[in-house]
C-alpha positions in Angstrom: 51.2 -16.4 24.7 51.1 -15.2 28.4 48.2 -13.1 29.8 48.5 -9.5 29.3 49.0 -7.5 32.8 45.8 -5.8 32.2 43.6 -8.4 31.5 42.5 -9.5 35.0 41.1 -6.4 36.7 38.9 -3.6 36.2 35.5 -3.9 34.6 34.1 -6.2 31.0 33.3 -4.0 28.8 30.6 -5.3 26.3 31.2 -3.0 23.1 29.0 -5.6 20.8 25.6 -4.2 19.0 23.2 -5.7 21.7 23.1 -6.4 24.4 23.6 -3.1 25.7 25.9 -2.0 28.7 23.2 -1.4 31.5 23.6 1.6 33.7 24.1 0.5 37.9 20.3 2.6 38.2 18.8 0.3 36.1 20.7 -2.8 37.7 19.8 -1.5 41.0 16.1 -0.2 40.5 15.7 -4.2 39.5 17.6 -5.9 42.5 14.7 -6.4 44.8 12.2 -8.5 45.8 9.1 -10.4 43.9 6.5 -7.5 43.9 2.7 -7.9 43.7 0.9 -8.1 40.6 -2.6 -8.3 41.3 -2.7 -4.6 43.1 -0.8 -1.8 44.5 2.8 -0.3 43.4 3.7 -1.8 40.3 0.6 -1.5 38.6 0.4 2.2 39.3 3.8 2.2 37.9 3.2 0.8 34.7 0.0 2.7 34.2 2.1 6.2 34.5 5.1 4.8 32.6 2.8 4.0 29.3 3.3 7.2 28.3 6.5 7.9 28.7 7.3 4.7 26.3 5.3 6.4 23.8 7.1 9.8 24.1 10.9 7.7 23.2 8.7 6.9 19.5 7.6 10.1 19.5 3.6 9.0 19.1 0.7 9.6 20.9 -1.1 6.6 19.4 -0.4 2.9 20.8 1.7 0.3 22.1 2.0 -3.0 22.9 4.3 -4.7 25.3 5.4 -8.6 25.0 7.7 -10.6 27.0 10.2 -11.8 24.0 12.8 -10.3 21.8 12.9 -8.5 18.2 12.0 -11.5 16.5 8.8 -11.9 18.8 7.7 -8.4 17.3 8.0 -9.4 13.9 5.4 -12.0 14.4 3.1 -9.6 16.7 2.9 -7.0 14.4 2.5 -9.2 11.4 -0.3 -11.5 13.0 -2.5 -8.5 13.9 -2.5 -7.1 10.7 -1.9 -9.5 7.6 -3.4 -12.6 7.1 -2.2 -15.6 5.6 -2.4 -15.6 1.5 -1.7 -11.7 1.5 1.5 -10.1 0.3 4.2 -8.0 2.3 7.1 -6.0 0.7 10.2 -6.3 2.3 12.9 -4.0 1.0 15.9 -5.3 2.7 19.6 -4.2 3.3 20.8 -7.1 5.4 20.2 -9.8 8.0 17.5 -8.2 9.6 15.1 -7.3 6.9 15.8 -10.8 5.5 14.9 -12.3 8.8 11.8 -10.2 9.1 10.6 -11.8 5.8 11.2 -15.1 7.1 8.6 -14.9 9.6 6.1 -13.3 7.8 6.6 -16.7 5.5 6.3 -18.9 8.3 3.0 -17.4 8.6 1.6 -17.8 5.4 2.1 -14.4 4.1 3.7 -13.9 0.8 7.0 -12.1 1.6 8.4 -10.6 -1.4 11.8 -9.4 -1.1 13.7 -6.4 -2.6 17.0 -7.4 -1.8 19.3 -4.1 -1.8 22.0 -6.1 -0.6 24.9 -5.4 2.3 25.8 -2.7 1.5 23.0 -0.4 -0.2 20.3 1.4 1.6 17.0 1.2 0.7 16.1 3.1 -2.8 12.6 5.1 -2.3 12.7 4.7 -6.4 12.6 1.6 -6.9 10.7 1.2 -4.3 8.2 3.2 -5.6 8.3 1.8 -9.0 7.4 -1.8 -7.4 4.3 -0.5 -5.6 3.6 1.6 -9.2 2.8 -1.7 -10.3 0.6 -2.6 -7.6 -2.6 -1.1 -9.1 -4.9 -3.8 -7.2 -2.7 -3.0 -3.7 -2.1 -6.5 -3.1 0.7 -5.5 -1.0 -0.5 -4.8 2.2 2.5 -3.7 4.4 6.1 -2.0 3.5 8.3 -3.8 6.3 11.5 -1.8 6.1 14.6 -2.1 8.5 15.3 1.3 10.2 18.5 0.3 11.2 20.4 -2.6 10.2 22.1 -4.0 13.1 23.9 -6.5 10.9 25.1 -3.8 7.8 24.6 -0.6 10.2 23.1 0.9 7.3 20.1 3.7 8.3 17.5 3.8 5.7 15.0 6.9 5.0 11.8 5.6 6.6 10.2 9.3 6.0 10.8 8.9 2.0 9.3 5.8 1.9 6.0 7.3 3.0 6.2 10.1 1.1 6.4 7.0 -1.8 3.4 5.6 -0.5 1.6 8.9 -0.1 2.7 10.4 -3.4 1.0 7.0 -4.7 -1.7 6.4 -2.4 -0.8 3.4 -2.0 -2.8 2.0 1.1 0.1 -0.3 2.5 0.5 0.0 6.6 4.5 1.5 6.7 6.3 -0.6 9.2 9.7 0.1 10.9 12.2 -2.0 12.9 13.7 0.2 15.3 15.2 -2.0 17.4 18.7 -0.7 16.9 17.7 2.9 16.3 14.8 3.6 19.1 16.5 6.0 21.8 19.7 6.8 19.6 18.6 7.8 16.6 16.3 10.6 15.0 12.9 8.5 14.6 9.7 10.0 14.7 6.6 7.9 14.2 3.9 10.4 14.0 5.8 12.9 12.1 6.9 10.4 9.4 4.1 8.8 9.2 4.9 5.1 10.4 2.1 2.6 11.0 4.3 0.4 13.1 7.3 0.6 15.2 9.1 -2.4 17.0 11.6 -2.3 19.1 13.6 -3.9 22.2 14.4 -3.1 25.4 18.2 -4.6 25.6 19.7 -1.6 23.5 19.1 1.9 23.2 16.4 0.8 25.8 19.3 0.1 28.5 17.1 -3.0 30.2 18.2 -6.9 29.3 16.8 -8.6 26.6 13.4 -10.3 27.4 10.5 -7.2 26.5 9.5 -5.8 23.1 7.7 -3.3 22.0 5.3 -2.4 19.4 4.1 1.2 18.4 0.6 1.1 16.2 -0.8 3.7 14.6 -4.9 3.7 14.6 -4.6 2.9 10.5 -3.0 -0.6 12.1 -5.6 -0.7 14.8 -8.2 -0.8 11.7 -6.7 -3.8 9.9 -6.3 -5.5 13.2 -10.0 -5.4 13.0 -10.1 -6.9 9.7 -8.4 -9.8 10.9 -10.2 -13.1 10.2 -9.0 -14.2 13.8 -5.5 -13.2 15.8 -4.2 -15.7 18.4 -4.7 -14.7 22.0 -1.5 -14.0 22.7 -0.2 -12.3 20.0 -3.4 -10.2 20.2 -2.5 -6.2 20.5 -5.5 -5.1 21.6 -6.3 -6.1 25.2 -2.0 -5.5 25.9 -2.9 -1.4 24.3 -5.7 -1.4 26.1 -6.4 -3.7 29.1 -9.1 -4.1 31.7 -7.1 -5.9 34.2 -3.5 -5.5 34.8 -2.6 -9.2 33.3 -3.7 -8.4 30.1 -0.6 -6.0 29.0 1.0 -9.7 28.7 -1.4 -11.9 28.6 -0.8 -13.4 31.9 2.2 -12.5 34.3 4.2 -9.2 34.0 8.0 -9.2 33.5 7.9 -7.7 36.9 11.5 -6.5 37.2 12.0 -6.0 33.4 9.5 -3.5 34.2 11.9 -1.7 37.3 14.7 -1.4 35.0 12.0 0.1 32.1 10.7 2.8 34.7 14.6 3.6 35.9 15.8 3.7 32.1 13.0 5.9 30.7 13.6 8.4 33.5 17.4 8.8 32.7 16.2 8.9 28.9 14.0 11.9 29.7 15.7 13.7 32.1 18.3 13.8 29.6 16.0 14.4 27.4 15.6 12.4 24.1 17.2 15.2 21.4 20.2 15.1 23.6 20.1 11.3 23.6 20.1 11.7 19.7 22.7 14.5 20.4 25.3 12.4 22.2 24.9 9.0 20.2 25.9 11.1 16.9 28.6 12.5 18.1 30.0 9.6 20.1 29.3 7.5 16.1 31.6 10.3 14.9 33.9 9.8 16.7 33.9 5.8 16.0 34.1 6.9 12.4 37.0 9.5 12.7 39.0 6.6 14.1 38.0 4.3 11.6 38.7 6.6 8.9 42.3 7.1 10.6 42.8 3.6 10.7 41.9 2.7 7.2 43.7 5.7 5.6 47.2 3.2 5.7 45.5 -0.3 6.1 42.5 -2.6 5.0 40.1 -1.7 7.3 36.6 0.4 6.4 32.9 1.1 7.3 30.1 -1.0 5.7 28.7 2.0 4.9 30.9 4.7 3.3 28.0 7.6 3.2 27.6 8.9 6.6 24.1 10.0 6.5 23.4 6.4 5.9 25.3 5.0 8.6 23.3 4.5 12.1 24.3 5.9 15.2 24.3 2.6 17.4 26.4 0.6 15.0 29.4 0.4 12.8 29.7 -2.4 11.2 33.7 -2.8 9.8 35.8 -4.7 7.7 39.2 -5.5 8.1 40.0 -8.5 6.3 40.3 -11.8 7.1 41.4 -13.2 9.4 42.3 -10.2 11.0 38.9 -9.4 12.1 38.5 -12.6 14.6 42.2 -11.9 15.6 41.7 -9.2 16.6 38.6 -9.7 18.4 40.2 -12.6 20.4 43.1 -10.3 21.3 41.1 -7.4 22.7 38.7 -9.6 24.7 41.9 -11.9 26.1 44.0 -9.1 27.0 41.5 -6.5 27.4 38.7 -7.8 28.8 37.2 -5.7 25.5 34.6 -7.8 23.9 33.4 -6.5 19.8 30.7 -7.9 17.9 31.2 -10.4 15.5 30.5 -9.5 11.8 26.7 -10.5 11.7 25.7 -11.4 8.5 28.0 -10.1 6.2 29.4 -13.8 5.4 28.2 -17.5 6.6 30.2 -19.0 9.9 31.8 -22.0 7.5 33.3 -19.0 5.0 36.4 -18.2 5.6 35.4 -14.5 5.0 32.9 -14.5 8.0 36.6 -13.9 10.1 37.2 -10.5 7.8 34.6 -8.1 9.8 33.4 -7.2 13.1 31.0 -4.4 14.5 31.3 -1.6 17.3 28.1 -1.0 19.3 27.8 2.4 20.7 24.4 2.7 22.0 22.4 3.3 24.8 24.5 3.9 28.7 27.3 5.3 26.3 30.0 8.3 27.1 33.1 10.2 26.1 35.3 8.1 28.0 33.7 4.6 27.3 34.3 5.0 23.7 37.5 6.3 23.9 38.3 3.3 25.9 37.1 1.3 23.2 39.1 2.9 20.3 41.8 2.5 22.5 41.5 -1.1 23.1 41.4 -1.5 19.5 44.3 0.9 18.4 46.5 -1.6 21.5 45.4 -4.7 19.5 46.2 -3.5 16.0 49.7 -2.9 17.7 50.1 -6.0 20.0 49.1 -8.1 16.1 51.0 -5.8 13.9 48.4 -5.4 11.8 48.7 -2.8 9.0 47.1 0.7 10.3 47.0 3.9 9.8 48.2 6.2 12.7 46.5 8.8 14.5 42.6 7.7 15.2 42.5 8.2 19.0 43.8 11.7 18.0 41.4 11.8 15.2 38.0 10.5 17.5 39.3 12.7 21.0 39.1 15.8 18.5 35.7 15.0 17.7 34.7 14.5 21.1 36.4 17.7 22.0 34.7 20.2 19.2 31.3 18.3 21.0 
């Protein structure tokens, strides 16, 4: 098949679930020279940028920055708070939660899973009902999966410590915001949460390569419980160092650190309820389209509740192989690239070619969505792929009524 006309000019655009699209201010607040790290600039910088971290998980307690990626926050939170031997609950609705769980395991802890499956959010319920039957609070730690990036599902982190409380239960509450922190409603204080992890290659805006976690002063207290936690993974001296080394235990991710300072200032000055603001309506109109689409055709959300559905990620199905067609198509001709469906089968099943998932999070707008759904109606056309009509009519209204 010859190259489409359009395929060999304008700009890539990277519509997958992370990495993010990075604004040019973060691009260019990084392109510079090697700084200093023992005085001067960047260590004032980081010192005044701390707080505004803290403000995107809306707490007032702690964090902890590594160089590394969401998995390197699993183990950091989970080695400063849970020793080998001792049980963690891990409600799960997809990859992530599941992966979580494997790491507490290759540390020793006993992981026990409540699988809720792909396409369930987490039940406070039954949730409840298993830590009921805790009544010598073996389980230390609730590890639940704000957003899935794998399923998209959003689960109700506030109702599981009302669970807990309603139960004093006295299991730490952890979240996994990586998909969620800086596009969706999370509030770590206000709900409660012990610990919060996140990235800084999506709602973040920066490449992959730091991580963050939040801690509340209940996880501070079992950190001092700990038998021993290894010196790197330790969150104490990074929440609260003497010297300037110690927020990474040895050299700083100098221009990581650039982009951080330039992205937080366009998350604030935008401020973060319009962040929230403008990622929900930018997911509704993903989901108008969608709905358009699948209203004369096979495809459909993972997630066929709304409120359930996260506002950085829609994870799809369309059958297969239509899916990895139609990926192939918008990336060749387009220059469109769409997440592959994560999770929802294994690479050697024929299935895996049946979904794929829309990132929409982070250096977002209007028109770069609208692109997207664009792209996407073209390669449902160019395949002849069976589709309803009407979705960029459906997801511009959206956008319009704002």
């Amino acid at each position: 098949m010859p190259q489409h006309p359009l395929a060999a000019f304008g700009r890539d655009y990277l519509a997958i679930p992370g990495p993010s699209v990075m604004p040019d201010r973060v691009l260019r607040a990084m392109h510079r020279p090697a700084p200093n790290i023992y005085h001067g600039a960047l260590i004032e910088m980081v010192e005044g940028m701390v707080p505004d971290l803290k403000r995107v998980a809306r707490t007032s307690q702690h964090v902890a920055m590594y160089i590394g990626n969401g998995h390197a926050t699993w183990e950091a939170c989970l080695s400063n708070t849970v020793m080998a031997g001792q049980k963690v609950l891990v409600p799960a609705t997809g990859r992530f939660g599941l992966g979580w769980a494997d790491v507490a395991v290759g540390l020793g802890i006993d992981a026990e899973v409540m699988d809720f499956g792909k396409s369930s959010a987490i039940d406070p319920v039954r949730v409840a009902e298993r830590l009921a039957a805790d009544k010598a609070h073996e389980i230390k730690a609730v590890l639940a999966v704000h957003v899935d990036t794998s399923t998209s599902y959003k689960n109700d982190i506030a109702a599981l410590r009302a669970v807990l409380d309603d139960l004093n239960h006295p299991a730490l509450l952890m979240a996994d915001c990586m998909a969620s922190l800086g596009c969706d409603p999370f509030e770590m204080d206000a709900w409660g949460v012990d610990v919060v992890i996140a990235g800084s290659q999506k709602g973040m805006m920066v490449p992959p390569g730091m991580c963050f976690v939040f801690f509340s002063d209940k996880a501070a207290e079992a950190r001092a419980r700990m038998d021993r936690v290894s010196r790197y993974w330790d969150w104490t001296p990074r929440a609260n160092p003497t010297a300037f080394f110690e927020y990474w235990n040895g050299t700083a991710p100098t221009h990581h650190l650039y982009g951080l300072r330039a992205a937080l200032d366009m998350i604030h000055e935008e401020g973060l309820e319009n962040v929230w603001r403008r990622h929900h309506l930018l997911a509704r109109a993903v989901w108008a389209a969608v709905d358009a689409w699948g209203a004369d055709g096979p495809m459909k959300m993972n997630v066929p509740d709304p409120a359930q559905r996260g506002h950085s990620v829609t994870a799809i199905g369309l059958g297969a192989p239509n899916a990895t067609k139609l990926r192939n198509w918008t990336e060749e001709n387009l220059g469109l690239t769409l997440g592959i469906g994560l999770g929802m089968a294994e690479p050697n099943d024929p299935a895996w070619h049946g979904f794929f998932r829309l990132g929409h999070m982070g250096h977002v707008s209007g028109h770069m969505v609208m692109g997207m759904l664009g792209g996407i109606d073209s390669g449902l056309k160019a395949l002849d792929l069976p589709h309803g009509s009407g979705a960029l009519e459906a997801a511009s209204g959206v956008i319009a009524a704002g």
